[in-house]
N, CA, C and O atoms as a GROMACS GRO file, in nm:
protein
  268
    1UNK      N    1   0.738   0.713  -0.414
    1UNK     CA    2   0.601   0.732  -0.371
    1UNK      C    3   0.546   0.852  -0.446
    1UNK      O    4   0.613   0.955  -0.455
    2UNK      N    5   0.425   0.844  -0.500
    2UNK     CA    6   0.342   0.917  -0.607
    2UNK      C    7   0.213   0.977  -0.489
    2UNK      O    8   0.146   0.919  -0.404
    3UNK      N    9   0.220   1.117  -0.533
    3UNK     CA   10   0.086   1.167  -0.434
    3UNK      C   11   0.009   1.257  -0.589
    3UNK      O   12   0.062   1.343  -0.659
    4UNK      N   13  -0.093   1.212  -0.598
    4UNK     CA   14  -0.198   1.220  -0.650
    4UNK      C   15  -0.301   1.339  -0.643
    4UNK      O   16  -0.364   1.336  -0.537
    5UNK      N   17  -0.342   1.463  -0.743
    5UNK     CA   18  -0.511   1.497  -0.723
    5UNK      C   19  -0.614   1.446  -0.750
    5UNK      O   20  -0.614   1.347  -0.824
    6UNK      N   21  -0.715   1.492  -0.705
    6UNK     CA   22  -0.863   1.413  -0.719
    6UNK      C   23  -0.884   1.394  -0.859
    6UNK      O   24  -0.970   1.312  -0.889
    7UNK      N   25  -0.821   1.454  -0.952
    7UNK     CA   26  -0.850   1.412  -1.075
    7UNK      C   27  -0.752   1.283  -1.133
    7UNK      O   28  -0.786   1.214  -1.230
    8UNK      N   29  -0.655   1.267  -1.074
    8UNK     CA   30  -0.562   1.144  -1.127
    8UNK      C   31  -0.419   1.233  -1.129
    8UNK      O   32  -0.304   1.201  -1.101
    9UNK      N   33  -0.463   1.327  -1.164
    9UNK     CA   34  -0.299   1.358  -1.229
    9UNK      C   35  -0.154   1.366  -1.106
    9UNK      O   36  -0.187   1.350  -0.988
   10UNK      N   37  -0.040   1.383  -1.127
   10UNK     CA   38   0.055   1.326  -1.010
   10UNK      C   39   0.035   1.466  -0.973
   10UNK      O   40   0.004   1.543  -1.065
   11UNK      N   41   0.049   1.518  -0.844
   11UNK     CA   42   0.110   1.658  -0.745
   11UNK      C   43   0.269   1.621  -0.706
   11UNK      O   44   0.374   1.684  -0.718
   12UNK      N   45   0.251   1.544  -0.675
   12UNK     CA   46   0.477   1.515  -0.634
   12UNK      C   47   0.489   1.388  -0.666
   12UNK      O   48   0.394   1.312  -0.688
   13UNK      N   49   0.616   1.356  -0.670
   13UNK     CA   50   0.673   1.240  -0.680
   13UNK      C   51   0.766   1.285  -0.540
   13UNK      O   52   0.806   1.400  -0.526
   14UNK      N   53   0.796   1.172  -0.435
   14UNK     CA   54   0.865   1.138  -0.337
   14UNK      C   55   1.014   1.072  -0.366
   14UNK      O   56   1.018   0.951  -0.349
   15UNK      N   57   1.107   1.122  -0.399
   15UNK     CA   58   1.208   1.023  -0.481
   15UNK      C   59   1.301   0.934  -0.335
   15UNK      O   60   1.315   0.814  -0.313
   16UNK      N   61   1.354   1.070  -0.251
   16UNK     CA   62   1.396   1.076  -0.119
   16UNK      C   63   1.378   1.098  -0.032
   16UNK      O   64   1.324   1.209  -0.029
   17UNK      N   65   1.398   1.023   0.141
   17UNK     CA   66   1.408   1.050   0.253
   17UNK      C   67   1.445   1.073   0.325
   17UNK      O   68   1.393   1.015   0.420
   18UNK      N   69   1.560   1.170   0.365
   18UNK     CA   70   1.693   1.186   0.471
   18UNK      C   71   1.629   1.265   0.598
   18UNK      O   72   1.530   1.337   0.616
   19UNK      N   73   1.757   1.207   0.688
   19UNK     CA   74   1.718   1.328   0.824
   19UNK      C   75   1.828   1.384   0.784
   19UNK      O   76   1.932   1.352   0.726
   20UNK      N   77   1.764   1.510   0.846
   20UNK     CA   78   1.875   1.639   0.865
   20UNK      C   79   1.833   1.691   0.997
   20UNK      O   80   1.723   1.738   1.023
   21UNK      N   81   1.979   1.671   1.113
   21UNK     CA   82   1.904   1.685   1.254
   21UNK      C   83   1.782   1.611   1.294
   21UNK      O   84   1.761   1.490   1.296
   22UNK      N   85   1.700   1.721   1.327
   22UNK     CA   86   1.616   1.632   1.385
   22UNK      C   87   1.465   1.665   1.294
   22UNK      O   88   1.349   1.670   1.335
   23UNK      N   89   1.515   1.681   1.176
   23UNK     CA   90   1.373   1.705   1.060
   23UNK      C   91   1.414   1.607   0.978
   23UNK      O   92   1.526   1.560   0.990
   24UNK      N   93   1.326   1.564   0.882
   24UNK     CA   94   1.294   1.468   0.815
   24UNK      C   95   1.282   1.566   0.673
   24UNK      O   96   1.211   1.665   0.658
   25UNK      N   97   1.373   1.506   0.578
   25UNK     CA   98   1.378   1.567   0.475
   25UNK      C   99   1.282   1.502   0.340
   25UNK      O  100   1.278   1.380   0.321
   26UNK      N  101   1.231   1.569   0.279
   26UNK     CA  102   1.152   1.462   0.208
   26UNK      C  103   1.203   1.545   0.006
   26UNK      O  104   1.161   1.654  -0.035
   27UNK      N  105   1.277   1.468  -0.059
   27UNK     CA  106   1.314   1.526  -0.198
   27UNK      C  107   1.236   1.464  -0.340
   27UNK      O  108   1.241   1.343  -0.362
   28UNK      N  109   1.177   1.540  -0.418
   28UNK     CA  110   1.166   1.471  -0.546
   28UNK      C  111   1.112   1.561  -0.637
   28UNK      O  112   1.189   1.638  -0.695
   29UNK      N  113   0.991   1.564  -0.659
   29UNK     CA  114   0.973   1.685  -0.810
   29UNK      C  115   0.776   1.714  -0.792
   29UNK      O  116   0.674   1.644  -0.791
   30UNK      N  117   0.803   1.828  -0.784
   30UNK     CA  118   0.625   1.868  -0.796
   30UNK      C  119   0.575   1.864  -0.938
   30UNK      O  120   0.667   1.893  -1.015
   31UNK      N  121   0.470   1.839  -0.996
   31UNK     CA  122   0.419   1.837  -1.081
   31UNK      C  123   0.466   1.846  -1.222
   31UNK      O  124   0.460   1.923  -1.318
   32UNK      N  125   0.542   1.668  -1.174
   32UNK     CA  126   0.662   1.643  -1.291
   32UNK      C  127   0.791   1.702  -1.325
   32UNK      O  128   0.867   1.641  -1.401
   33UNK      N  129   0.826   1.832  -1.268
   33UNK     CA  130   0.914   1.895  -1.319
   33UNK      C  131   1.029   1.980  -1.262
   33UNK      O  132   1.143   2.001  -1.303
   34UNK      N  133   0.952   2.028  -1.139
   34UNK     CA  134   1.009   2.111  -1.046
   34UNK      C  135   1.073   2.043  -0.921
   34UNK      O  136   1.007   1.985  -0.835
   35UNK      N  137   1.166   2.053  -0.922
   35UNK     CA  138   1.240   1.977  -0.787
   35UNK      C  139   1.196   2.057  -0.651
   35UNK      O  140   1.195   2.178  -0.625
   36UNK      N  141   1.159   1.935  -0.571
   36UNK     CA  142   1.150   1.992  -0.429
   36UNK      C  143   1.175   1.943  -0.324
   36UNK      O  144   1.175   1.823  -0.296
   37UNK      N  145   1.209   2.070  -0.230
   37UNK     CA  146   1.252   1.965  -0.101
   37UNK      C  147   1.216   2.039   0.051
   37UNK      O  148   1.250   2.140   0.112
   38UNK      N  149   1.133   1.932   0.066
   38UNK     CA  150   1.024   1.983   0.227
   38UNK      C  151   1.081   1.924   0.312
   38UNK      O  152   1.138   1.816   0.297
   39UNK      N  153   1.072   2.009   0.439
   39UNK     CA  154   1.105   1.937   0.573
   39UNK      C  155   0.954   1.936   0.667
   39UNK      O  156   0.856   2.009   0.675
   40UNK      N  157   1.011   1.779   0.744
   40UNK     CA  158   0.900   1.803   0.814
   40UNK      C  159   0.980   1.805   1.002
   40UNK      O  160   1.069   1.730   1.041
   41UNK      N  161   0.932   1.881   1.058
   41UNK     CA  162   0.977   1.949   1.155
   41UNK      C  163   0.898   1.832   1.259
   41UNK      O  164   0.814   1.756   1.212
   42UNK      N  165   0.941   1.826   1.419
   42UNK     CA  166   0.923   1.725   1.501
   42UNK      C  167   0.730   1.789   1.549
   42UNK      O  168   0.620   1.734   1.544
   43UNK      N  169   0.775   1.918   1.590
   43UNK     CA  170   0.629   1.966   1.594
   43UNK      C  171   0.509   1.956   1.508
   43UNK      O  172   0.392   1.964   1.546
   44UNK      N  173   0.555   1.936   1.381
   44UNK     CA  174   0.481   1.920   1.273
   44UNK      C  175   0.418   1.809   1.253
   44UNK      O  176   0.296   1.805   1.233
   45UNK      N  177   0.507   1.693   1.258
   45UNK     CA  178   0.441   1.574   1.296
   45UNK      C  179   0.408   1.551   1.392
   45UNK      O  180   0.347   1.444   1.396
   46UNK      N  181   0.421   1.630   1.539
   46UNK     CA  182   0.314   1.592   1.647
   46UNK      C  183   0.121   1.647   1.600
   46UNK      O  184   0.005   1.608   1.615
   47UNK      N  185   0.193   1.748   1.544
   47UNK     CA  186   0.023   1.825   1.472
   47UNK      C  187  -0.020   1.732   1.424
   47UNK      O  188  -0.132   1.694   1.458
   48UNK      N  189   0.027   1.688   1.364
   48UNK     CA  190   0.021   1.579   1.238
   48UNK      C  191  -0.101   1.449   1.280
   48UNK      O  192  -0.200   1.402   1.223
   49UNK      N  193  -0.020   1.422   1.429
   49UNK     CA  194  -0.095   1.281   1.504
   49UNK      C  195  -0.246   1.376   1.504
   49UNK      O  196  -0.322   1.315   1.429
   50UNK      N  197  -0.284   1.444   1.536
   50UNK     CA  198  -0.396   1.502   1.619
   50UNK      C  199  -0.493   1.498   1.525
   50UNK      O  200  -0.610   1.521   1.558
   51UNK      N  201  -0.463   1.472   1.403
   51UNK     CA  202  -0.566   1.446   1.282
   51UNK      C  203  -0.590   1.305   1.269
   51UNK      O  204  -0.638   1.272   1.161
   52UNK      N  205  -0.570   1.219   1.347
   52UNK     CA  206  -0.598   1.101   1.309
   52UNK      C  207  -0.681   1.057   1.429
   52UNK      O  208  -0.666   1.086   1.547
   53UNK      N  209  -0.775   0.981   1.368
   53UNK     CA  210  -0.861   0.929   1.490
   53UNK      C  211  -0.864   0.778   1.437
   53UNK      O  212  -0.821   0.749   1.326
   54UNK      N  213  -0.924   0.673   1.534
   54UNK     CA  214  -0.898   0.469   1.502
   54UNK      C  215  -0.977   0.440   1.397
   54UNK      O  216  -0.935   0.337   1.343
   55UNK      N  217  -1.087   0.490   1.337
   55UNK     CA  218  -1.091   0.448   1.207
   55UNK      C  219  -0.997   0.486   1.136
   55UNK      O  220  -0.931   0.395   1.087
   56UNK      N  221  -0.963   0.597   1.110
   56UNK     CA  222  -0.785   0.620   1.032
   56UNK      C  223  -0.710   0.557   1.054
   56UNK      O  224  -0.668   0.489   0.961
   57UNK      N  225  -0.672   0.547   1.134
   57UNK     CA  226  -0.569   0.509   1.183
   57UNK      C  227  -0.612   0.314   1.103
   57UNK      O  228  -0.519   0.270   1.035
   58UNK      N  229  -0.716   0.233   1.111
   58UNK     CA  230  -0.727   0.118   1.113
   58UNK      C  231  -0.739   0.125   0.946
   58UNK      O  232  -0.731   0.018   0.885
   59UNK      N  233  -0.756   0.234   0.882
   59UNK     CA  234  -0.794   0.242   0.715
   59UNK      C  235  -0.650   0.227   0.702
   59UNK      O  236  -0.612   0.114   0.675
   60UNK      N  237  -0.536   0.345   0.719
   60UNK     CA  238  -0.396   0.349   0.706
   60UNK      C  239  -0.308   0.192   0.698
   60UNK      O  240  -0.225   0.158   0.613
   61UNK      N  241  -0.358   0.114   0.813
   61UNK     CA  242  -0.309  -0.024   0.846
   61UNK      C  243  -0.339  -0.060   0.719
   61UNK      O  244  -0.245  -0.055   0.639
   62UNK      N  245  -0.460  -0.099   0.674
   62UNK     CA  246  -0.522  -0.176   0.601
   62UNK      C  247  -0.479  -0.088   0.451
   62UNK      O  248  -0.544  -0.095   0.347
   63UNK      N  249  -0.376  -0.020   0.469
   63UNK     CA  250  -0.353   0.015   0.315
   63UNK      C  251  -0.236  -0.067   0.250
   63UNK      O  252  -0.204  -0.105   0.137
   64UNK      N  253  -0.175  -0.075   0.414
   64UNK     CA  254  -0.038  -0.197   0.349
   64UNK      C  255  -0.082  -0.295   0.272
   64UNK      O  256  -0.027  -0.315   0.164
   65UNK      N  257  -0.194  -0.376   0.319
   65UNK     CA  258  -0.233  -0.528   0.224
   65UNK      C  259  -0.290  -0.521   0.129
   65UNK      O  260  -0.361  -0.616   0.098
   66UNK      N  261  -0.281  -0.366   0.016
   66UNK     CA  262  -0.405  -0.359  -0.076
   66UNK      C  263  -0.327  -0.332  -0.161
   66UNK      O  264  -0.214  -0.287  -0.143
   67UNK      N  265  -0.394  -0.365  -0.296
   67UNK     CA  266  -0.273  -0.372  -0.412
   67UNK      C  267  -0.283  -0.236  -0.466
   67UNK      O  268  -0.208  -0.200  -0.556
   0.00000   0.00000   0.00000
């Protein structure tokens, strides 16, 4: 998984996903080159929900069926 700036160019590549405990490890390379590796913490993704409201939430759905 490729995450993108507004101009096109890549910010990370997502290579890996592991848990460790009870965080979610996420591994791959920032801006082509630099290896990295973020956790995302259980609290973090509760924050996380509180940004989403049902049009999001119904855009997100609708990203699975789009090429």
């Amino acid at each position: 998984m490729k995450l993108y700036s507004p101009d096109g160019s890549e910010l990370m590549k997502i290579e890996e996903l592991e848990r460790d405990g009870n965080r979610l490890v996420l591994k791959g390379t920032a801006f082509g080159a630099m290896p990295i590796s973020a956790q995302l913490r259980p609290e973090e993704l509760r924050g996380g929900f509180q940004l989403l409201n049902a049009k999001l939430v119904v855009f997100l759905l609708s990203m699975l069926l789009r090429r």
